[in-house]
C-alpha positions in Angstrom: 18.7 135.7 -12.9 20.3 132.7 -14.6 18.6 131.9 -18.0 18.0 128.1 -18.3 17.4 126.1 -21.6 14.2 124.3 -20.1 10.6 126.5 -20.1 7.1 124.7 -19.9 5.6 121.6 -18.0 8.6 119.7 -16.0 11.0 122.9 -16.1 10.9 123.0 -12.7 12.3 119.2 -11.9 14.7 119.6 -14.7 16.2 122.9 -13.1 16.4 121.5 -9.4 17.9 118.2 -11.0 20.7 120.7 -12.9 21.6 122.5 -9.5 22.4 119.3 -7.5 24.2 117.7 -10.4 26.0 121.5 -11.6 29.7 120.9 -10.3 29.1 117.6 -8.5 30.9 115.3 -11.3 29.0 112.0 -11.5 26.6 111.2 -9.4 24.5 108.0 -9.2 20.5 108.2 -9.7 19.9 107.3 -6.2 22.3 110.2 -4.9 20.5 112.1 -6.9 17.2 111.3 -5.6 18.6 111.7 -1.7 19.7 115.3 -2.5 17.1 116.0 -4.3 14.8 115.1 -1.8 16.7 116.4 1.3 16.8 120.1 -0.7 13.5 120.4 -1.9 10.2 120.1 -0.3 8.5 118.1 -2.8 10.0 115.3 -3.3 10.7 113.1 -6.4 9.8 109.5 -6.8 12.6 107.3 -8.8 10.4 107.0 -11.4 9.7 110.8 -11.8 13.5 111.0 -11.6 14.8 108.8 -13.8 11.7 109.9 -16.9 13.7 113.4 -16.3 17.1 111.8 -16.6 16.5 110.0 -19.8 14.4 112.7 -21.6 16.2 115.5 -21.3 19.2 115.7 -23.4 22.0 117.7 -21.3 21.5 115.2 -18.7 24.1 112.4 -19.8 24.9 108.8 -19.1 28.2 108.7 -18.5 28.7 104.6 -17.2 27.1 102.5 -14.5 28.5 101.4 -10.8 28.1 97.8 -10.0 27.2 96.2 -6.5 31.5 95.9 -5.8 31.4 99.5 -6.0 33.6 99.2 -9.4 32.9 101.6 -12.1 31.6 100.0 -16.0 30.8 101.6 -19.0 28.5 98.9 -19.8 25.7 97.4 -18.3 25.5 93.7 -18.0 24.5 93.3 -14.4 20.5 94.6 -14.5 21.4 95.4 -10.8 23.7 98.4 -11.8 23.3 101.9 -10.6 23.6 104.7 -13.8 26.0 107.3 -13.5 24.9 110.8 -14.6 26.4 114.6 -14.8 25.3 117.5 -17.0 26.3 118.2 -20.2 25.8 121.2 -22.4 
């Protein structure tokens, strides 16, 4: 059994978040959410998933895709998708 760093209330999210993101690369928060829900019975609403994103530490930021497709590491368009992958 694989030991995970996450025990408690909201383990659960955080560990089915870890296996769709574990060897993926980046992936934006809405691919995220579309696997996440196409895997898993109960499914995540992008709120849910993006309070897990933000407040869990190995899950990291890594830039932000704009509507051209093109890839920033800043975010001045409000309209831009985050990028995210795990880090430990």
């Amino acid at each position: 059994m694989i030991q995970y760093p996450w025990s408690g209330k909201g383990s659960t999210k955080r560990i089915q978040i870890y296996k769709i993101l574990e060897g993926q690369g980046d992936l934006t928060t809405s691919q995220i959410l579309d696997r996440h829900n196409q895997r898993y019975r109960i499914g995540l609403t992008m709120h849910e998933l993006a309070n897990v994103l933000h407040r869990t530490k190995e899950f990291k930021r890594t830039g932000y895709i704009d509507r051209n497709g093109n890839i920033i590491n800043h975010n001045d368009n409000k309209k831009a998708l985050c990028l995210w992958r795990v880090d430990f």
